[in-house]
N, C-alpha and C positions, 0 to 999 in steps of 0.2 A: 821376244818370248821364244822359248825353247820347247822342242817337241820331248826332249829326254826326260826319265820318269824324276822326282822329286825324289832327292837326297836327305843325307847329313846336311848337304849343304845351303840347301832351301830351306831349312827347319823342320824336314819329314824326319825326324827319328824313330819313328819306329817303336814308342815305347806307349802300350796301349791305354788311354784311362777310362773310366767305366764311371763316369758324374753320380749316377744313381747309388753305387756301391759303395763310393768312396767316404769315408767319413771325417767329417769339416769339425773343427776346432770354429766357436767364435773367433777367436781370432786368425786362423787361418782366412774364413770369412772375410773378414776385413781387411786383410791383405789381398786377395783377389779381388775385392772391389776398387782397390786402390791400383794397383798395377798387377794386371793378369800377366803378365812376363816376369815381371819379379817370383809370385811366385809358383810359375810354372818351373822355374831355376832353381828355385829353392827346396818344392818339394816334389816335383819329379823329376830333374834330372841330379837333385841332389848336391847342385853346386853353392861353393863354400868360399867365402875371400879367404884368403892365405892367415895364418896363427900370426897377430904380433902379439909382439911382449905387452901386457897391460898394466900401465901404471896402478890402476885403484880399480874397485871391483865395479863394474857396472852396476848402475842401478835394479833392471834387470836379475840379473843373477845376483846380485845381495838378497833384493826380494823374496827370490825360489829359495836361497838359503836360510833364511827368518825360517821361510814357510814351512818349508822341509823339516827342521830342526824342532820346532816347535809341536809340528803336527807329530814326530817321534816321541818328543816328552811327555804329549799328554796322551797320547793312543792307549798306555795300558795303566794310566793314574787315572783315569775319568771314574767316578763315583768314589774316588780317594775322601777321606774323611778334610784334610787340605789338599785339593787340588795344587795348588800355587807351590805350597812348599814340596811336596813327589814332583810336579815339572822340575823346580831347582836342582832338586837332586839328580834326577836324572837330565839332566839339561846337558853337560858337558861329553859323557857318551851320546845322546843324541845328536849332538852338533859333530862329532868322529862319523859317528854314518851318513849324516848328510853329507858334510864334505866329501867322505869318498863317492857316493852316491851319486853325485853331480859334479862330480870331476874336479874339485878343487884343489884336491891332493898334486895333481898333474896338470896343473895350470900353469900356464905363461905370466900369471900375476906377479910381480917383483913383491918380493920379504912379505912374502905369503903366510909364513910362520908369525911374522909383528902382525900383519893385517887382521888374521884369526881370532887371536888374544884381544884385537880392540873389537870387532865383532862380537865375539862371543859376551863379553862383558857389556856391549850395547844389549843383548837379548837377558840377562838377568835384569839389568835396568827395568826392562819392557815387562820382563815378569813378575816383579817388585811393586810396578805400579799399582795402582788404582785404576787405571783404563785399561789393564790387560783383564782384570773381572769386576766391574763394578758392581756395584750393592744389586742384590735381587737378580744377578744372569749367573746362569751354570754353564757348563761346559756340558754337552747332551750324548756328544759324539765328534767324532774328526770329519773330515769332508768326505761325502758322497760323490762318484762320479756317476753319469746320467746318458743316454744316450734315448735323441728321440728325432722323427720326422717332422721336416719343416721344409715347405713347400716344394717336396719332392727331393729333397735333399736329406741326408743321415748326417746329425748332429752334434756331437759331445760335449760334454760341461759336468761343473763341479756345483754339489749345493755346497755351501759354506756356511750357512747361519740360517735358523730357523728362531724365529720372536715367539717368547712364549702369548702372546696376544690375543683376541678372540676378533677373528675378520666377519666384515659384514659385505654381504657383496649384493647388488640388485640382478634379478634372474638373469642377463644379459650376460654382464660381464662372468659370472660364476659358469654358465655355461662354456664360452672363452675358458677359462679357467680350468675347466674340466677336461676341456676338449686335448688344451695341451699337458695335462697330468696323464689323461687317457692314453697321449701317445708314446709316453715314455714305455723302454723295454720291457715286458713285465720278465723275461729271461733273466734277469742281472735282479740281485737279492737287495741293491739301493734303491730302483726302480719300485720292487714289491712292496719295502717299507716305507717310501714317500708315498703312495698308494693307501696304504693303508691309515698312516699318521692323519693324512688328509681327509680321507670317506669317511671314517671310523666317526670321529667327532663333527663331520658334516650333520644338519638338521636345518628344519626349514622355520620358520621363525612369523610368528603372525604378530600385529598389533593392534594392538586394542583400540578402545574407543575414544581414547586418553592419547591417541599416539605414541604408546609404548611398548616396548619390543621386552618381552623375559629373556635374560640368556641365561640356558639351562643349565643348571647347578655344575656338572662334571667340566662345563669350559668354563666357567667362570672360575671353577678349581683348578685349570689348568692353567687358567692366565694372573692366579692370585689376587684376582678382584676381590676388595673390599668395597666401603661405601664410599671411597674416594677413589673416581675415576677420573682417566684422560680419553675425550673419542677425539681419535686422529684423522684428517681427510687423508687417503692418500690415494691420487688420479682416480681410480674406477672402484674404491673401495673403500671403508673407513676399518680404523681397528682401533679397539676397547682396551687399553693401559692399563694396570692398577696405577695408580698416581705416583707411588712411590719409585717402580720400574721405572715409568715415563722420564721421570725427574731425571733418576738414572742415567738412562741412556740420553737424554740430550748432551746431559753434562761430558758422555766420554764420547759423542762424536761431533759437538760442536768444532772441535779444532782441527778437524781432518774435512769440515764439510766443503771449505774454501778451497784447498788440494782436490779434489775431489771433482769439482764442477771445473777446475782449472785441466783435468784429463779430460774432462767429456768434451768439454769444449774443441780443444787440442783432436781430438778424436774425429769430431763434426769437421774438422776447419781442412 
């Protein structure tokens, strides 16, 4: 051991971080639980493997390109008389700004120019379907970002999809529930409007003698219940279907469920 003060060369760089301040991506999250050097590398010192040429586009960054592109097309068509058909149309300018937008333009990708043209024609595909708006779902709004405290930590995230459904929660869980809505920013105008989407339509729910719960006319308006319903369990809460949505949505994400548990897993492991 050496009496001299801690360098560069020890690992003292010198470059301050402040845990409380700093604000964590989920997934940065889970990069730091996996290897805290990785990415102490990555996101404070900033270091980078060297550009090679990329054959095919990462799966990765195809994703962020779908995302991007898509979230462009419908951001100013949402309450469009056809949704589907205004994305179309603007579909091709939207995928121009993503690409620049995320560096495409200036990529190390080989015949970037062919790869585009078969992307972009995979997202009209996407937008043609049946599973990009199945029967009884709208498009509400584009993604929210959120920013909230979690065990002493500052947090960020994206809502992406809100069910039109009517949730039932028992006082435990809803408390939970509240507790982390409550902590969201009320400073940031997505913060204020998941705040309100949420209480606004909050009510407490008694049952009768019959063991029956009334759901109050404005949510049952909101979730399009008829006299045919689906009640769904899910972990710590159930939610109330119209039958017809239910049908719906199983139908367009039965085929991604198996992808799906196939990351989480990967994710655990």
């Amino acid at each position: 051991m050496s009496g001299a003060p801690q360098d560069e060369y020890n690992g003292c760089i010198g470059v301050p971080v402040s845990i409380k301040a700093r604000k964590f991506s989920v997934s940065q999250l889970t990069r730091l639980g996996r290897c805290p050097f990785q990415w102490f590398a990555g996101n404070l010192l900033k270091l980078r493997p060297p550009a090679e040429a990329e054959t095919d586009v990462a799966a990765n960054r195809r994703g962020s390109l779908y995302h991007k592109t898509l979230e462009l097309a419908l951001r100013d068509n949402i309450g469009a008389p056809d949704v589907r058909a205004a994305a179309l149309l603007s579909l091709e300018q939207a995928f121009e700004l993503a690409e620049n937008e995320l560096g495409f333009r200036n990529s190390t990708i080989s015949n970037w120019l062919l790869r585009r043209g078969e992307i972009l024609e995979a997202l009209r595909q996407l937008v043609v379907s049946e599973a990009f708006l199945p029967g009884g779902h709208e498009i509400a709004a584009v993604e929210h970002e959120f920013t909230a405290a979690w065990n002493g930590l500052i947090v960020t995230g994206t809502i992406d999809r809100i069910d039109r459904t009517v949730d039932v929660y028992p006082r435990k869980s809803w408390e939970s529930s509240v507790e982390r809505i409550t902590d969201l920013d009320s400073l940031t105008r997505e913060a204020r409007e998941m705040k309100r989407f949420v209480f606004s339509g909050a009510t407490v729910a008694e049952v009768d003698k019959q063991g029956r719960v009334l759901v109050p006319p404005d949510l049952a308006s909101h979730a399009g219940l008829g006299k045919d319903v689906a009640v769904v369990g899910v972990h710590d809460h159930i939610e109330i279907w119209g039958r017809p949505e239910w049908a719906a949505h199983v139908s367009a994400i039965e085929g991604s469920v198996g992808d799906v548990a196939e990351r989480a897993a990967d994710r655990r492991g």
